[in-house]
GULUMTOR-406475 format. One record per residue: x, z, y of N, C-alpha, C in turn. Coordinates in steps of 0.05 Angstrom, whole numbers, plus 5000, padded with zeros to 4 digits. Layout:
N
XZYXZYXZY
...
end
This chain:
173
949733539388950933339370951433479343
950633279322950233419292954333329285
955333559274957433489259958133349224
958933259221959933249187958933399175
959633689179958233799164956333969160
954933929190951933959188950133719171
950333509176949633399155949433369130
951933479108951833649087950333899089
949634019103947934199104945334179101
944233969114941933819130941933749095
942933579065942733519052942433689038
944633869032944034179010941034269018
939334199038937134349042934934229036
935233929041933233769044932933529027
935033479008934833248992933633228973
933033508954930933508937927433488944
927433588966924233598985925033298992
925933148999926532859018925632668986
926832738972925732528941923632588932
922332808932920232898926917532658948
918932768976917432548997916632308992
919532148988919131888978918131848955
917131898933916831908905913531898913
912632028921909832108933909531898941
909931728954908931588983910331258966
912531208951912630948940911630958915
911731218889910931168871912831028848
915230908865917430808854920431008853
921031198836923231248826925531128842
926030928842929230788841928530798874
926030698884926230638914926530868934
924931148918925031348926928331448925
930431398903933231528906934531348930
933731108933935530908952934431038978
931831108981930531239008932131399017
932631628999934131799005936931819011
938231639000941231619004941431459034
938731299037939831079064938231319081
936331489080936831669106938931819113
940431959093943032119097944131889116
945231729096947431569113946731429143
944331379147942731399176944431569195
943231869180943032089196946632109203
947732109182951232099184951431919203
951831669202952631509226951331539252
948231619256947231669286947332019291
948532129278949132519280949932439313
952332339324952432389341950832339375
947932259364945332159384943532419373
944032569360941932789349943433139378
940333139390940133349401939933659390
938533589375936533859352938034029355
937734239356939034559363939434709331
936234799327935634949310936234879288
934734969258934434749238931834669235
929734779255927234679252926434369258
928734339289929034049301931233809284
933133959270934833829258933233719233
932233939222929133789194927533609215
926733679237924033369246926833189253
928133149256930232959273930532799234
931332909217931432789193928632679184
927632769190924932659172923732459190
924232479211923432189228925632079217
927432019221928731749197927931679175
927331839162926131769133923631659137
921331799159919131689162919631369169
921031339189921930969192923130849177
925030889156925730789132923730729123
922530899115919230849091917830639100
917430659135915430479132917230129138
919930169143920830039139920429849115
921330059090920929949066918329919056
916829969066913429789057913629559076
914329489098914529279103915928989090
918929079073920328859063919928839034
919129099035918329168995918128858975
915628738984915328558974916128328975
917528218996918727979004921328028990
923028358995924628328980924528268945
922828348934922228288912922128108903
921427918916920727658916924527468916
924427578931927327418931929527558921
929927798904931327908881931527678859
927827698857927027548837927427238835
928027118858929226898857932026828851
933927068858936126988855936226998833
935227228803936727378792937327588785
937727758806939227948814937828208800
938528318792937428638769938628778783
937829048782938529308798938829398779
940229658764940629788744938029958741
936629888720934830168719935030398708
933730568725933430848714932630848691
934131118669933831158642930331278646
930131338624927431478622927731778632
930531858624931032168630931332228662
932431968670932031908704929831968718
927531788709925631778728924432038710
923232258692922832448685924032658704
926832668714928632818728926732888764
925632568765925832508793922032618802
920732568770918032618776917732898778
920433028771920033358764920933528791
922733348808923833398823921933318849
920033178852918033088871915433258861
915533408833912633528831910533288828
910733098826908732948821906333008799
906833218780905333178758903633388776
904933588788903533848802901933738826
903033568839901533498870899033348861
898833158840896833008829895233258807
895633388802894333658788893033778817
893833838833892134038851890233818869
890933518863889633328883887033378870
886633278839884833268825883033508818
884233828817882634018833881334078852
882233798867880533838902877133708888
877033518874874933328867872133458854
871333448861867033518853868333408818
866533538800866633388772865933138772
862933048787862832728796864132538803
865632648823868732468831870332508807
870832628799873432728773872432478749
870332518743869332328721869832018739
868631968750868231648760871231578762
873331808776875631608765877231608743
876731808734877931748695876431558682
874431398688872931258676873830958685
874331018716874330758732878130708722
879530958735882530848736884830858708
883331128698884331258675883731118643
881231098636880430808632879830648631
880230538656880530208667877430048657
875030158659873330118663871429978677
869429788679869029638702866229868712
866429718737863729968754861429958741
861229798733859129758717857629968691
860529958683860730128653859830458668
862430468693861830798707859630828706
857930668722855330748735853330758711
854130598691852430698673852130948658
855630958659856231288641855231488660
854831468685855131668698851431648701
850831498699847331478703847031418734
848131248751848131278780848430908779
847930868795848530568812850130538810
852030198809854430168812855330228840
853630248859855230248887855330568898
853930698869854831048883857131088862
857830908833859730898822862330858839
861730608856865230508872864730798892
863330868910862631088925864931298911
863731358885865631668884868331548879
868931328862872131318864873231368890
871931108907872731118928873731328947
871731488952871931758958874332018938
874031938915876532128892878231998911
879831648896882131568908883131718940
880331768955881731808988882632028991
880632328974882432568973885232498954
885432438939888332468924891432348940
889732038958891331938982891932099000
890732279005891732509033892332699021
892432859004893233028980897632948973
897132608979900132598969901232518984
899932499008901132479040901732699055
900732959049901033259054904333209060
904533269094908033389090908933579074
910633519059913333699046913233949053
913434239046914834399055918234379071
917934409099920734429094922934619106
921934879096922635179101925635109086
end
C-alpha cells in the first residue's frame, strides 16, 4: 500500500516525464496539464489498492492510470467539446509562455526532430510538401516526379514513422 507520501514522491519523479507523455499523444497543452493532475489524484485516492514494492512497479502502477485516463479522454474528447461548446463554458487558456513551458517540458520540438531523422529524404520531402505546405497530392507527386499514389504512399508511410516515434514510452528511470 502506497502512502501520502509516496505519492509525492511518485510526482517529484514523474510529473515532468507524465506531461511530456500526454503532450505527445493529445497534442493539446491544457488537456495534457488536466491529464496529469487527474492521474495524481487517481493515484492519491486508489494508493491504498496499489501493491508495487519497488519504484519500477510503482512507475507501471502510475502509468497504467494515465494510460486509461488517455484513452479515456480520446473517448469523451469530442462529445465533451461539443457540449462545452453548447453551454458556453471557456476554460481559461494557456498564455503563450504556458504552452512554450509545456512543449519544452514534453521535448516535443526534440521528439519530432529525431522522428523526422528517422525519414528517407523522399519521405522528408512528400511531407513538407503535403503537411508543411498544405499541398494537394497532386502538386507532391508532381514536385516529386512520382505518381500521386506513390505521393500519398510516402506521406503515408512519413506520417506512420513519426506516429510511433511519439508513441515511444517515456523514459522512466
Amino acid at each position: 500500500m502506497l502512502e501520502r507520501h509516496d505519492i509525492t514522491r511518485l510526482y517529484d519523479r514523474h510529473a515532468r516525464t507524465m506531461l511530456g507523455f500526454f503532450a505527445r499523444r493529445t497534442f493539446e497543452p491544457d488537456a495534457a496539464v488536466d491529464l496529469v493532475a487527474e492521474t495524481f489524484a487517481r493515484a492519491f485516492v486508489e494508493r491504498g489498492k496499489c501493491r508495487a514494492r519497488t519504484d519500477a512497479e510503482q512507475a507501471a502502477w502510475l502509468y497504467g492510470i494515465a494510460r486509461n485516463l488517455l484513452a479515456d479522454w480520446r473517448r469523451r474528447a469530442q462529445v465533451e467539446r461539443r457540449a462545452l461548446a453548447k453551454l458556453g463554458v471557456e476554460r481559461r487558456a494557456l498564455t503563450d509562455d504556458e504552452y512554450d513551458r509545456i512543449e519544452a517540458l514534453a521535448g516535443l520540438s526534440d521528439v519530432i526532430a529525431a522522428g523526422l531523422g528517422q525519414l528517407t529524404d523522399d519521405h522528408r520531402d512528400a511531407l513538407r510538401l503535403r503537411i508543411v505546405e498544405e499541398r494537394e497530392y497532386v502538386d507532391v507527386a508532381r514536385e516529386l516526379g512520382v505518381s500521386e499514389q506513390t505521393a500519398r504512399a510516402r506521406v503515408s508511410r512519413a506520417l506512420g514513422v513519426l506516429r510511433r516515434h511519439l508513441n515511444e514510452e517515456p523514459n522512466r528511470a
